[in-house]
N, C-alpha and C positions, 0 to 999 in steps of 0.2 A: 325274702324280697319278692314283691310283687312283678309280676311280666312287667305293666304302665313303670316300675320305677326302675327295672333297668335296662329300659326303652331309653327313660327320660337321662339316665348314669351315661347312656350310651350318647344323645346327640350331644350333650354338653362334653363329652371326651372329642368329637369329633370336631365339634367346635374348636375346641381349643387349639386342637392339629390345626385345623384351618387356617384359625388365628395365626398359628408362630410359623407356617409357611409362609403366610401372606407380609410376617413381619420380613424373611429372610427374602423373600424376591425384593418386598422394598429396600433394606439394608445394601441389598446387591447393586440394583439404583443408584444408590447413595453413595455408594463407594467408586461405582463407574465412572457417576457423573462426576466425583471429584476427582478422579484420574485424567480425565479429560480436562485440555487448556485451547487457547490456540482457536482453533476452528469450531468446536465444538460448541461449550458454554458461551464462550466470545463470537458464537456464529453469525453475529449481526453487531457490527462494531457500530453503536449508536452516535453518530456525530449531528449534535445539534446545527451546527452552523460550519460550513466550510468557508471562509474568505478568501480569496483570492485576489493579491495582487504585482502586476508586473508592474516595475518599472522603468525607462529607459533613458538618458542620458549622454550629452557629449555629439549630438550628431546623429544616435543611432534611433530609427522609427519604427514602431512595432505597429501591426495590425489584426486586428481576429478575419481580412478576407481578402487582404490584397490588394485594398481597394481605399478604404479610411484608415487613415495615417495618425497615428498619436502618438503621445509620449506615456501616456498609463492606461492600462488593460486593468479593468475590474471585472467583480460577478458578476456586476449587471452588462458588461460589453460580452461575456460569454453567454450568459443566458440567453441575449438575444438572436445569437446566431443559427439555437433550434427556434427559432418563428420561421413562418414559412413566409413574411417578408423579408430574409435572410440576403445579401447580394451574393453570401455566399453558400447556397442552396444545398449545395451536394456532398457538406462537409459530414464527417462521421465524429464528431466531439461526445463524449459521454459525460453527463453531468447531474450524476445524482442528487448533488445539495440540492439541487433542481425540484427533485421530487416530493413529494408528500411526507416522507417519512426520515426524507435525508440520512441514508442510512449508505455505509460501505461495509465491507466484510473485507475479512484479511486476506491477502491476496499470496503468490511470491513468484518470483522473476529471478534467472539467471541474467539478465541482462544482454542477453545477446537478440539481437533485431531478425525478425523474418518477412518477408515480402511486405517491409516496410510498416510492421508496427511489434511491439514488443510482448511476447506473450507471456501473458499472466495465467499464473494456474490458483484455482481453488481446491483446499485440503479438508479432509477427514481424517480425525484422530482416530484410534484405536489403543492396543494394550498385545504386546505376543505375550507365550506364556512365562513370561520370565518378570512380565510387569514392566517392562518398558516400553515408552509411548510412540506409538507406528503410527506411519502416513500413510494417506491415500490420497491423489489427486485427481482433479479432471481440470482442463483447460476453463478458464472462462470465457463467457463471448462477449466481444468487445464490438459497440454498436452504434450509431447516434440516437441518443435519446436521456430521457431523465432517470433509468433505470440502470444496475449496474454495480459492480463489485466495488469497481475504483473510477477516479476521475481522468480524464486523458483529452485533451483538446491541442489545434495547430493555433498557432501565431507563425503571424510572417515580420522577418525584422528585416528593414532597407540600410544598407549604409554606400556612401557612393564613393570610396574607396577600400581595397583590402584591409582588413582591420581585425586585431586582435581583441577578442570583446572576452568581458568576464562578468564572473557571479559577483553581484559589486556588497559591500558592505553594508552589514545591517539585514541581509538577505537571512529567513526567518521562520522556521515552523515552530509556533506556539500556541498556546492553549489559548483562546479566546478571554477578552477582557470580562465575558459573560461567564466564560463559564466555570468548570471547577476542577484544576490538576489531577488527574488520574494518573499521568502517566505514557498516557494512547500517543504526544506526539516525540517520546523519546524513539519510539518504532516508525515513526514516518519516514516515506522517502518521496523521492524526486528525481526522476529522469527525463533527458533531453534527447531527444532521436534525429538527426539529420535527417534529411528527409529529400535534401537536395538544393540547386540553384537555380534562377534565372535573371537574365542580364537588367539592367534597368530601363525602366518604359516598357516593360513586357506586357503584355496586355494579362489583366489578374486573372486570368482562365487558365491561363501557363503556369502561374504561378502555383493556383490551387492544384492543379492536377498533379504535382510534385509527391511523387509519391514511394520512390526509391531511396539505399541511405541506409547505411550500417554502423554511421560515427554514436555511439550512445556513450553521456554522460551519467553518470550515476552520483546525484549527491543524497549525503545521510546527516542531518543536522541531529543534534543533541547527543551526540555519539558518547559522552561520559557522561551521562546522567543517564539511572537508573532507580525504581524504587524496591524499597524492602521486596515487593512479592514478587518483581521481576526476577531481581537474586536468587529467590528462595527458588521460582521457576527454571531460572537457568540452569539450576541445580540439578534437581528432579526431572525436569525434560531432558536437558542436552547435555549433562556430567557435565557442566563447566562453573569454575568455584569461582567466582568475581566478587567486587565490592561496589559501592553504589556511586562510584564517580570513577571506575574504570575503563577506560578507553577501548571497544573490540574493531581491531582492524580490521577485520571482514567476518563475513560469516556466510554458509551453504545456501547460494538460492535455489528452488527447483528450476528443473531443468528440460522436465517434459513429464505426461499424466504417469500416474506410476498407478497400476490396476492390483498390486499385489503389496500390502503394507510394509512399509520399511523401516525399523528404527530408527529416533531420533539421537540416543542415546548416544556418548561419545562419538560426534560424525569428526570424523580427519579427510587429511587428501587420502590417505590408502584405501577408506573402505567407501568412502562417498560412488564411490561406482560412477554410471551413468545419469544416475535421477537426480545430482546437485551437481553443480560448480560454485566452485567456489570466487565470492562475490567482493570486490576490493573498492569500491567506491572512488570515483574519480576524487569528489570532493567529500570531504567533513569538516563538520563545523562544530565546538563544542560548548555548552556554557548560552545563553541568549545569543545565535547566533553568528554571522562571522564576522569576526574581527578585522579580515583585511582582503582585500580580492582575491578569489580563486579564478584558476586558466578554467576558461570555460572555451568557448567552438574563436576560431578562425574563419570571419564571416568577406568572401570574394564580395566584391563591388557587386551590388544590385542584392536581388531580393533575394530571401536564405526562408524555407519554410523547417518548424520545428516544431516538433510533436512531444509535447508536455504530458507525462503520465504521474499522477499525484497517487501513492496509495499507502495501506498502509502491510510491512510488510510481515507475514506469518513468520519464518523463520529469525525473524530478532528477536533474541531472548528478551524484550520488553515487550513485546504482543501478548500478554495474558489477560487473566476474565476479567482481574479486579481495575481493568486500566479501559473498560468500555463506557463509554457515556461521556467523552468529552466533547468540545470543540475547538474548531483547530483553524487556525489561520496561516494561509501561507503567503509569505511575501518576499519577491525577488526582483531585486533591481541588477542591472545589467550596464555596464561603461564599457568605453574604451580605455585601452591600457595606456599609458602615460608614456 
């Protein structure tokens, strides 16, 4: 055998190594990426179109500034309150369907209020060595502008006497008439943050500036609807064996950044530590909606500000990959109790 030919024996051996390295770093890929759900693949929950609508009822008057008085809040009453001809300037509403690309990312919340807004964390998946799937968190920042993880804006509602008001019927997160069932708003939530009072005829500076307020509502519409890959998900991520019209009365929100990954895997009260609490939803709704009024706030005579957080939430077993790309419409009317 000539030197040139096993020169030539030689790079084609090398090659080949090369080759089935370069297959095994990708196969390694491949298998991470598929281990990953949640925040990771799902790292841009694509939402074509958010709708948004309040309704109000019976007496009671909603406003986006304390100032113009109506009976229905749409997107385009929120959009306009980022213009800098806004009456109400200084408001901090975040509102991504706003932006170019209308996109949220999954978020998740213990639900407990801090100097007056509710903090959302965003997660990083991972894997310990046992193959079960870890989080990581950091806080989100929550901002006025069209940029942003989740949606969160104030309405101020007037009633002019003490009044029992509720989440009235027909109140709704669904998938848009456009678009196409994935799944994305079986994971949707909605919470309401008291925010505070003032008396009426208060001049709307008092009003906006309301900014205290630890009452937080937590509702979770679609709560027994699930699809095949959620199940399968629920499975795999969190040990928990369900079927697709199961009912889960709560489930672990975070609860502060956790900088050292922690198991998803079977969470209970014992081992949840510090980095969840666990999450009971004031209200649920299941099926297209609610069927009958839920207790929602106890609104004093004069003007009540409320801080609406639309998102969608990481720890529901229905937040996985195959469920990105919908759109989602939410709609909430609001009466008095009878």
């Amino acid at each position: 055998m000539t030197k040139q030919t096993k020169k030539k024996k030689e790079n084609r051996r090398k090659r080949k190594i090369l080759l089935a390295l370069l297959l095994i770093v990708f196969t390694g890929v491949i298998l991470t990426a598929s281990t990953y759900a949640w925040f990771t693949s799902n790292k841009t929950v694509t939402v074509d179109s958010i709708d948004v609508q309040v309704q109000a009822a019976n007496g009671i008057q909603i406003s986006t500034d304390a100032t113009n008085w109506k009976a229905t809040v749409t997107n385009t009453d929120l959009n306009n309150t980022l213009q800098a001809s806004s009456a109400y300037s200084n408001n901090t509403n975040q509102l991504p369907f706003k932006s170019a690309d209308k996109s949220v990312r999954p978020v998740s919340t213990n639900g407990i209020a801090d100097s007056g807004r509710l903090p959302m964390y965003l997660g990083t998946l991972g894997n310990d060595a046992s193959g079960n799937t870890t989080l990581t968190t950091v806080q989100s920042v929550e901002s006025k502008g069209n940029t942003g993880d989740f949606v969160v804006f104030d309405l101020f509602f007037q009633v002019t006497s003490n009044s029992v008001v509720k989440l009235g019927t027909g109140s709704d997160v669904k998938t848009a008439s456009t678009g196409t069932n994935k799944g994305l708003k079986n994971a949707a939530r909605v919470a309401f943050l008291n925010l505070g009072h003032t008396d009426l005829g208060a001049a709307p500076a008092t009003a906006q500036a309301l900014s205290s307020g630890t009452e937080v509502k937590i509702w979770e519409p679609n709560t027994n609807v699930h699809t095949a890959a959620a199940v399968n998900d629920a499975l795999s991520t969190y040990g928990l064996s369900i079927n697709q019209t199961q009912v889960l009365p709560n489930y672990y929100g975070v609860a502060k950044e956790i900088s050292t990954g922690v198991s998803l895997k079977n969470q209970t009260d014992s081992n949840i530590g510090s980095n969840f609490t666990k999450v009971t939803p004031a209200i649920t709704s299941v099926g297209d909606g609610l069927t009958a009024d839920a207790d929602w706030f106890t609104l004093q005579a004069g003007i009540t500000k409320i801080r609406f957080y639309l998102w969608i939430e990481g720890q529901d077993v229905d937040c996985e990959n195959t469920a990105s790309g919908d759109s989602i419409t939410y709609t909430m009317n609001f009466v008095l109790a009878e």
